[in-house]
N, C-alpha and C positions, 0 to 999 in steps of 0.2 A: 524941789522943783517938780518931782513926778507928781509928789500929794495937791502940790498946786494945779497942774495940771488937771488932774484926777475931781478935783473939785468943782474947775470950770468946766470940765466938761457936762458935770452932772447940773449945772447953773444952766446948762444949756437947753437940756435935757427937757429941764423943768419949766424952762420958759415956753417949749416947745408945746408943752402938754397944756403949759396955760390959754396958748394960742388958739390950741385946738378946741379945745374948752369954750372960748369965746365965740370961735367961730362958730360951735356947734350951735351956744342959745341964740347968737345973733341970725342964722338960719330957722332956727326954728321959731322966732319971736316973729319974724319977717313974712315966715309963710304964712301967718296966720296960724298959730298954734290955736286948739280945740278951745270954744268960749263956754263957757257954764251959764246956765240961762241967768237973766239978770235979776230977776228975784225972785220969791214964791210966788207972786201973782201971775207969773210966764209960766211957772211949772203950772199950776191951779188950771190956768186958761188952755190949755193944752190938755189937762188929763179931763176936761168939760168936755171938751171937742169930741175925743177919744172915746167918753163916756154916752155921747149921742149915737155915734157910729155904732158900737157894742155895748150892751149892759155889760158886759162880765169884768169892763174896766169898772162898775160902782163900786166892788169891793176891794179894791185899791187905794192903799192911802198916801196921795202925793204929798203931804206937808212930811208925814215921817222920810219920804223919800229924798224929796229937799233936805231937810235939815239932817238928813246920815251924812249926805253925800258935801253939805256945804260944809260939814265941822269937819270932814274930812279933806278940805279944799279939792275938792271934786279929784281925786286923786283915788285907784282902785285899791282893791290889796295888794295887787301885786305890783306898787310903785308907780303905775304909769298913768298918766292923765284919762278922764273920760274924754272920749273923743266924740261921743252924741251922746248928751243927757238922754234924749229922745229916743234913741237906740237903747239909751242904759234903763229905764225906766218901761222901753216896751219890753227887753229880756225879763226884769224886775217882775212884773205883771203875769207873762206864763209863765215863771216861776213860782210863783205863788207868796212872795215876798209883797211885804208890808199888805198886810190887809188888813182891813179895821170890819171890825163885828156889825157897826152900823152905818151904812151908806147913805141914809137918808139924815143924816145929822149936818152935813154941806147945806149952807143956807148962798144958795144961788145970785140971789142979790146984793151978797157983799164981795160976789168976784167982779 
């Protein structure tokens, strides 16, 4: 009877955690959790913009940035969703990540 006991309680235990569990992603799916741009041509047409405002974004290469972060499901290294590609891509840039040797290889009219 005790082991019985002892079992449903951990039954319980476990239900509870599941509970919580659902509640959490149902919260966070609700609020709107962080969206990752919707293709490269969002990323491209943003880092154009970027690129009129400042040269120093021409030696920046958004396709490598997209595609790190997409094979990654927009997920960082340290587990947690990007929460502004847009934020994550302007840190990217003063950082000195992803830059490509030739800037002038972007053919404008296929964005």
């Amino acid at each position: 009877m005790e082991n019985e006991d002892r079992i449903l309680s951990e039954i319980r235990s476990i239900r509870e955690l599941i509970e919580d569990v659902q509640k959490e992603l149902h919260k966070r799916i609700t609020q709107g959790s962080p969206k990752p741009p919707a293709d490269l041509e969002e990323v491209l047409l943003w880092w154009q913009k970027k690129c009129e405002e400042h040269d120093k974004w021409l030696t920046f290469d958004p396709e490598a940035f997209f595609w790190r972060h997409e094979g990654q499901g927009w997920i960082k290294a340290n587990g947690q969703p990007v929460k502004s590609w847009k934020g994550q891509m302007t840190s990217w840039q003063k950082l000195g990540c992803c830059e490509q040797e030739i800037a002038q290889t972007v053919d404008w009219e296929k964005i």
